[in-house]
MISE-771151 format. One line per field, with one value per residue (C-alpha): residue number from 1; chain; x, y, z. Coordinates in steps of 0.2 Angstrom, whole numbers, plus 5000, padded with zeros to 4 digits. Example, Ala and Ser with C-alpha at 12.3 -4.5 7.8 and 13.67 -1.06 7.14 Angstrom:
kelum: [1|2]
fifi: [A|A]
px: [5062|5068]
py: [4978|4995]
pz: [5039|5036]
//
This chain:
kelum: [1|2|3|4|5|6|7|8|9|10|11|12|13|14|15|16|17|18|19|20|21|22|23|24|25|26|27|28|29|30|31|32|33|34|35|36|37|38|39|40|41|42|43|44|45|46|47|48|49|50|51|52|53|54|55|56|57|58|59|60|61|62|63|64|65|66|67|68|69|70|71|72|73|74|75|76|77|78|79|80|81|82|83|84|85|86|87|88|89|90|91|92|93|94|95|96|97|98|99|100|101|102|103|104|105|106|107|108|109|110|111|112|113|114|115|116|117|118|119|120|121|122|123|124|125|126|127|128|129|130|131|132|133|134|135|136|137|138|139|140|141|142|143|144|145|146|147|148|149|150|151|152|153|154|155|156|157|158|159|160|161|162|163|164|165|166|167|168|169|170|171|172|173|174|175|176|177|178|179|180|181|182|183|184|185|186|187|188|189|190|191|192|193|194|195|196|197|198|199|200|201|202|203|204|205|206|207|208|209|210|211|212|213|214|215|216|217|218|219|220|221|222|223|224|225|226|227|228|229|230|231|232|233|234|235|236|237|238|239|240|241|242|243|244|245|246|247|248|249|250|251|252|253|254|255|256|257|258|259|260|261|262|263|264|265|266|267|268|269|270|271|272|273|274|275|276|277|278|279|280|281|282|283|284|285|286|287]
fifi: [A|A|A|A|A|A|A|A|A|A|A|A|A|A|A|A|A|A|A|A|A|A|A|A|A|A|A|A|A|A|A|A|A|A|A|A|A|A|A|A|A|A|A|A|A|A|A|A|A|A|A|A|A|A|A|A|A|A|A|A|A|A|A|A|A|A|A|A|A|A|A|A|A|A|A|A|A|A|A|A|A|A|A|A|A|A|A|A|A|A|A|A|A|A|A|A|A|A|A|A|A|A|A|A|A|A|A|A|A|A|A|A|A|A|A|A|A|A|A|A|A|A|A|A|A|A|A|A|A|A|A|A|A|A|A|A|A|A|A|A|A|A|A|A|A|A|A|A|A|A|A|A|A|A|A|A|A|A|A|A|A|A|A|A|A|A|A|A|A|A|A|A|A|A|A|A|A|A|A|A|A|A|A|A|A|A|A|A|A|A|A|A|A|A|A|A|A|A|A|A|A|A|A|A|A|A|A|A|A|A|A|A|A|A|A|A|A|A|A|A|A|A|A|A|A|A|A|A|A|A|A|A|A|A|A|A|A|A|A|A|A|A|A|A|A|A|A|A|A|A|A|A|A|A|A|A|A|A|A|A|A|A|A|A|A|A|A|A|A|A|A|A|A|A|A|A|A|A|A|A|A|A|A|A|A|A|A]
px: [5085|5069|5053|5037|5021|5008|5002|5017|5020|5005|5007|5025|5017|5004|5017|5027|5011|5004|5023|5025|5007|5013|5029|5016|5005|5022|5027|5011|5011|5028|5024|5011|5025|5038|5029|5037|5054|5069|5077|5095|5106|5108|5124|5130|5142|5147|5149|5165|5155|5143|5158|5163|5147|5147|5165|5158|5144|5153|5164|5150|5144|5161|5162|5146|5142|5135|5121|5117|5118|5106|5094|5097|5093|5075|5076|5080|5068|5054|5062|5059|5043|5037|5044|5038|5020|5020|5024|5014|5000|5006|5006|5021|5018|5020|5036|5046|5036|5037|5056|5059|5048|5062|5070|5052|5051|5067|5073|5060|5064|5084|5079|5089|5104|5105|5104|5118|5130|5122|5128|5144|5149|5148|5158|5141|5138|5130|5118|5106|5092|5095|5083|5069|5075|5069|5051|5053|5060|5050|5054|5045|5030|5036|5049|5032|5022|5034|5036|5016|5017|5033|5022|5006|5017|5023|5004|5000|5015|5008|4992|4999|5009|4997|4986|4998|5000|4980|4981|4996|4999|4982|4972|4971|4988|5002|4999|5018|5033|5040|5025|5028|5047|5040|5026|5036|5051|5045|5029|5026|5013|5026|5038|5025|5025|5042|5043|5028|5033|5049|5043|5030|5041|5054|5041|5035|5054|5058|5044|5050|5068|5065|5055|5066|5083|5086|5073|5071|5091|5088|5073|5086|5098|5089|5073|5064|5046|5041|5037|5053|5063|5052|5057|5076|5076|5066|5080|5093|5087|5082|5100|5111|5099|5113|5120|5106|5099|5116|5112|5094|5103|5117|5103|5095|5108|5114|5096|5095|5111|5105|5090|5100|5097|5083|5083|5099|5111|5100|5106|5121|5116|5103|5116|5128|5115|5107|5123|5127|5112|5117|5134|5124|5114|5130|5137|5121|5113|5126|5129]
py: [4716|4715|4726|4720|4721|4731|4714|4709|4727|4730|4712|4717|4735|4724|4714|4727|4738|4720|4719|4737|4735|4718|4728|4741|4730|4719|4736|4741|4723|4726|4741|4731|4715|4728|4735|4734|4730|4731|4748|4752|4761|4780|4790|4805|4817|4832|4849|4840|4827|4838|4846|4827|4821|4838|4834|4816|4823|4834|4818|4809|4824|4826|4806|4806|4824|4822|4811|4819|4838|4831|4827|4845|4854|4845|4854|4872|4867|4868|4882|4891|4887|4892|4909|4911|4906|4916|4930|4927|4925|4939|4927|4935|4933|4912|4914|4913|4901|4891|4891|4886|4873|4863|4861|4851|4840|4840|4822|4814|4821|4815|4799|4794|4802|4792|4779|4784|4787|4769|4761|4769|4764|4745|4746|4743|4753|4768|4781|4791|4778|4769|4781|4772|4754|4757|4757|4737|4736|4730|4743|4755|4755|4763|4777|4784|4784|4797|4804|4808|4814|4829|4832|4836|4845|4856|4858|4865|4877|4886|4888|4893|4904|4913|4915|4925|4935|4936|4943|4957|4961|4954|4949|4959|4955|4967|4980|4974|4968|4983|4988|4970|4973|4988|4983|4970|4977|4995|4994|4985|4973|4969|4964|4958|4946|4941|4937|4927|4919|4913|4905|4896|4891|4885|4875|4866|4863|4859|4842|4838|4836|4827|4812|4814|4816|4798|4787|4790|4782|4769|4762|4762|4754|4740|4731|4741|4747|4767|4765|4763|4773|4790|4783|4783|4799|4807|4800|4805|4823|4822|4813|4829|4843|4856|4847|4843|4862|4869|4855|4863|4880|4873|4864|4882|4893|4880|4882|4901|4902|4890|4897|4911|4917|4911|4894|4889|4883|4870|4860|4858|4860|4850|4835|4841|4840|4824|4813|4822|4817|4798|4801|4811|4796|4783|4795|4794|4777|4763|4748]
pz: [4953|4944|4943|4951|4940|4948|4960|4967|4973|4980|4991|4995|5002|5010|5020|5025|5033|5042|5048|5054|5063|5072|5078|5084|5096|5101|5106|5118|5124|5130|5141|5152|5150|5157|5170|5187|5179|5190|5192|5189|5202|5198|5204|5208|5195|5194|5184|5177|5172|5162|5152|5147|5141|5129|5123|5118|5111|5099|5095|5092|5081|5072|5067|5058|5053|5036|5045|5060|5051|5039|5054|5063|5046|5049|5068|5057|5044|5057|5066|5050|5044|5064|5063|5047|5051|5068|5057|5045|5056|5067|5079|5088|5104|5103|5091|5109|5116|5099|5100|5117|5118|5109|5124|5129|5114|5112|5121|5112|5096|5099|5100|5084|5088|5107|5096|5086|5101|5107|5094|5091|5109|5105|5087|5077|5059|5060|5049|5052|5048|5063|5072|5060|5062|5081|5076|5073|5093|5105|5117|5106|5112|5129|5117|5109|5124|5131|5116|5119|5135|5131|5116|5128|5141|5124|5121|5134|5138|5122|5129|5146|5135|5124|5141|5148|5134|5133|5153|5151|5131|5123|5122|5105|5091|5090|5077|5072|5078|5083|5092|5101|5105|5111|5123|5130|5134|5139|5145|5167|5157|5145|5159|5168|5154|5155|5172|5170|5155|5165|5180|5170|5157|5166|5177|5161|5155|5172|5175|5154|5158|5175|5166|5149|5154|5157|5152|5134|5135|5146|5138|5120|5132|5143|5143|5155|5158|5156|5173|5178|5167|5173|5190|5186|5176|5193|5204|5193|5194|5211|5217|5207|5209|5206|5192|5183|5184|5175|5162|5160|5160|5147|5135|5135|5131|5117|5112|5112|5101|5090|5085|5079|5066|5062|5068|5059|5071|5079|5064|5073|5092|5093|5087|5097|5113|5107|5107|5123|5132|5128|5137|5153|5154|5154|5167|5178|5179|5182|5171]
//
């Protein structure tokens, strides 16, 4: 291995950017080239199912640890660098928001690790940079557009969030956060507040997991449109409603006891949950 003078280093920087920007618009060609793609059958499963697709999550987890631990310290990274800032800030009332909104972004953000479980299934080598090496794919394209759309839906929970804060609590900040845990718990505005902040959370988790839960795998798994993976992923919910719902109430709890304390244990559930997504998906749509 030799060192490149200044000139051939800049050219070699040069190719790999006018690469990366050709894999870009191959990618966004290949949403309108997918469009209309053929959709795959979705079944029927059961609780059962659900605890299976955990257990080979945590395998998944356990066989490449040291990679995907290393993601989920990015997940409490963030976790801690939002509590600290709504602190900071005295921004309290969005800390919960903040927090739960992983379960919105979350699909998107654990692309990587379906890849993982992806490519574990067929025997291929596996490490943590595979979640970059999809960039280069094709089906890309459609992967980041999604990735937009949970990031929006995210967007606007916090504002739906801090306007019902404005309407009950606010709209002035709490004086501290004792004050807060005070007015929220103690006071009919304050509960007010968390009925409200309920019913429109779970709305806004409820339309994320509906057009995430499957499509962000199949689209990893098949050469299919986004049009058709939000179809599948809407079937898959609307086929197992029941199911489905006590996998939003699993991913939730997880979610909750990982960002205890402080965010911390999302460097292991969010892995966990990631590779487990992958192995719902299997279980859902046929092959």
């Amino acid at each position: 291995m030799t060192i490149k003078n200044p000139i051939e280093w800049s050219g070699a920087r040069l190719v790999q950017a006018a690469q990366a920007l050709g894999s870009m618009g191959r990618s966004l060609h290949h949403i309108s080239d997918t469009a209309h793609s053929p959709a795959p059958a979705v079944r029927r499963i059961a609780i059962a199912d659900l605890r299976d697709a955990l257990v080979r999550g945590f395998d998944d987890f356990k066989a490449y640890r040291s990679d995907v631990v290393f993601v989920g310290i990015i997940y409490a990274v963030v976790g801690i660098i939002l509590d600290r800032a709504a602190f900071g800030a005295r921004l309290l009332p969005l800390l919960f928001p903040l927090a739960s909104g992983f379960a919105i972004v979350g699909p998107f953000a654990a692309v990587g690790l379906y890849e993982m479980s992806r490519r574990r299934e067929q025997g291929l080598e596996v490490n943590w940079s595979n979640g970059i090496e999809m960039i280069r794919e094709p089906g890309f394209g459609g992967v980041a557009m999604l990735g937009l759309i949970l990031i929006a839906i995210f967007a606007l929970w916090i504002a739906s969030a801090w306007w019902i804060y404005a309407a009950t609590l606010g709209p002035a900040l709490p004086a501290s956060a004792a004050a807060f845990v005070h007015d929220v718990f103690a006071t009919h505005a304050g509960h007010v507040l968390i009925a409200a902040g309920m019913i429109v959370g779970f709305a806004f988790a409820l339309v994320a997991m509906t057009i995430s839960v499957a499509s962000f795998p199949l689209m990893l798994d098949r050469d299919v449109g986004l049009d058709t993976a939000l179809a599948t992923s809407f079937r898959a919910v609307r086929d197992n409603p029941r199911t489905m719902a006590a996998w939003g109430l699993i991913v939730a709890g997880l979610l909750l006891i990982g960002s205890l304390p402080f965010f911390l244990g999302l460097a292991i559930v969010v892995p966990v949950l990631g590779h487990s997504t992958w192995h719902l998906y299997r279980k859902l749509v046929e092959r």
